[in-house]
C-alpha positions in Angstrom: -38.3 -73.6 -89.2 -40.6 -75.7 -86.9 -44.3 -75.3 -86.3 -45.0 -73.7 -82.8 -47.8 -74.6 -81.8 -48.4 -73.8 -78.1 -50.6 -70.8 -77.2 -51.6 -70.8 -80.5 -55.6 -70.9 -81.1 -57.2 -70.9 -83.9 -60.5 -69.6 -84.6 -63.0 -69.4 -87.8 -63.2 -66.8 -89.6 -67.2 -65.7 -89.4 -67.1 -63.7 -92.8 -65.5 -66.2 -94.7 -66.0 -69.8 -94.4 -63.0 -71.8 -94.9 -60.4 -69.5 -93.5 -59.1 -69.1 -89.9 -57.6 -66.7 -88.3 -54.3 -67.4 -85.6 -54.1 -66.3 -82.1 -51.8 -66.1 -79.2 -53.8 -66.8 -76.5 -52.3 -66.5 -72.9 -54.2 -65.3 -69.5 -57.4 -65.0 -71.3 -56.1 -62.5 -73.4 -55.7 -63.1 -77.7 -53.1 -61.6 -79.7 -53.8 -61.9 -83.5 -50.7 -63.7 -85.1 -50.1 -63.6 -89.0 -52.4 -66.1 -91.4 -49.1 -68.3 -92.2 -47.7 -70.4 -89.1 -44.6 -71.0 -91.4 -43.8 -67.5 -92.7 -40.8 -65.5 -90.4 -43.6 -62.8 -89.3 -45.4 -65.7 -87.8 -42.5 -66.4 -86.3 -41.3 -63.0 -85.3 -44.9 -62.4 -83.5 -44.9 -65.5 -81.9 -41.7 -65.0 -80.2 -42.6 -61.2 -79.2 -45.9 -62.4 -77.4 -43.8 -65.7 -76.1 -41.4 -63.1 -74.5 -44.3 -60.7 -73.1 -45.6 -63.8 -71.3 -42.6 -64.8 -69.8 -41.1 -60.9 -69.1 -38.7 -61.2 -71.6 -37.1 -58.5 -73.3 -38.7 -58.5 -77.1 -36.5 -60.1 -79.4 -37.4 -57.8 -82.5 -37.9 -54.8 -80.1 -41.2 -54.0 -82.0 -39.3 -52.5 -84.8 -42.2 -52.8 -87.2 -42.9 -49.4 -88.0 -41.9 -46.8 -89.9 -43.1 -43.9 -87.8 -41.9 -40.6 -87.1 -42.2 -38.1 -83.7 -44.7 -35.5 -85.1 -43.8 -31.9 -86.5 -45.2 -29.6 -84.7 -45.2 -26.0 -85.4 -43.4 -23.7 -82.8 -45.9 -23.0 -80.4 -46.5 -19.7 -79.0 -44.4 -18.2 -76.6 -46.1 -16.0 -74.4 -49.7 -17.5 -72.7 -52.3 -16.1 -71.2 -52.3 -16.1 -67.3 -54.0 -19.1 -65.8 -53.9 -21.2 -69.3 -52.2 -24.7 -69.5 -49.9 -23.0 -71.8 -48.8 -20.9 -69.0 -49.0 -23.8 -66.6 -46.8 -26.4 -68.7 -43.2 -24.2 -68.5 -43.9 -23.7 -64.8 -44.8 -27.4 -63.9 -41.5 -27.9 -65.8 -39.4 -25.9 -63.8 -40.5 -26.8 -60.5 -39.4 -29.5 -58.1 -41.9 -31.9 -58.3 -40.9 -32.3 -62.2 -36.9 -32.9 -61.0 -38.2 -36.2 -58.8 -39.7 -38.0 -61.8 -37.0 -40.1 -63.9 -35.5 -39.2 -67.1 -37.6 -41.4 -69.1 -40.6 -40.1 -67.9 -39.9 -36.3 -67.4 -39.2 -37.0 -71.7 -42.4 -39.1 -72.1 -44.6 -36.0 -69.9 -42.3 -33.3 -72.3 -44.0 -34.9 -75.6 -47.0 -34.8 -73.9 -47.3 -31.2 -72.5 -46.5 -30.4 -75.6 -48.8 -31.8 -77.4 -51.2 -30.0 -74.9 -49.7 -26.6 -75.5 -49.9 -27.1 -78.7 -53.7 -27.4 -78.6 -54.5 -24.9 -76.6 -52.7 -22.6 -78.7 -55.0 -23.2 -81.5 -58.0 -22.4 -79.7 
């Protein structure tokens, strides 16, 4: 595996002498890389930020996680007049919703949901 070394910064860190930390640094902006320049993760992280920089797709897709859409319980189904509650299913159904693409009509869906799902409680 070689050593990549361009963009890569490293700075001390200030609560422990001795050690560094290892950054991407691009644009004035740092990205924190993994301790180990030779581990994979280094490598993976490296790449990932390379690609950002360059408008790239990511090569490891930012798989990282093991995280889950939330459970939420089924919200109410009947709101008040003049709520968000009551708004949200309306907004939905109307024409300005049908203009937006499918990516974001499901990204504003999660969203409003999440919103209902607050108001409810209160």
């Amino acid at each position: 595996m070689t050593t990549r070394t361009k963009y890569v910064t490293r700075k001390a860190d200030p609560k422990n002498p001795g050690r560094f930390w290892n950054y991407f640094r691009a644009k004035g902006v740092y990205t924190r890389l993994p301790d180990d320049p030779a581990s994979a993760e280094f490598a993976r992280e490296y790449d990932d930020c390379l690609a950002t920089l360059k408008g790239l797709p990511l090569p490891s897709l930012r798989t990282r996680h093991d995280r889950k859409p939330r459970e939420l319980p089924e919200p109410r189904k009947q709101y008040p007049v003049g709520t968000i509650g009551w708004l949200i299913p309306h907004y939905i159904t109307s024409a300005t919703w049908e203009q937006y693409s499918e990516g974001t009509r499901m990204n504003y869906r999660r969203a409003l949901g999440l919103c209902a799902h607050r108001s409810a409680m209160c």
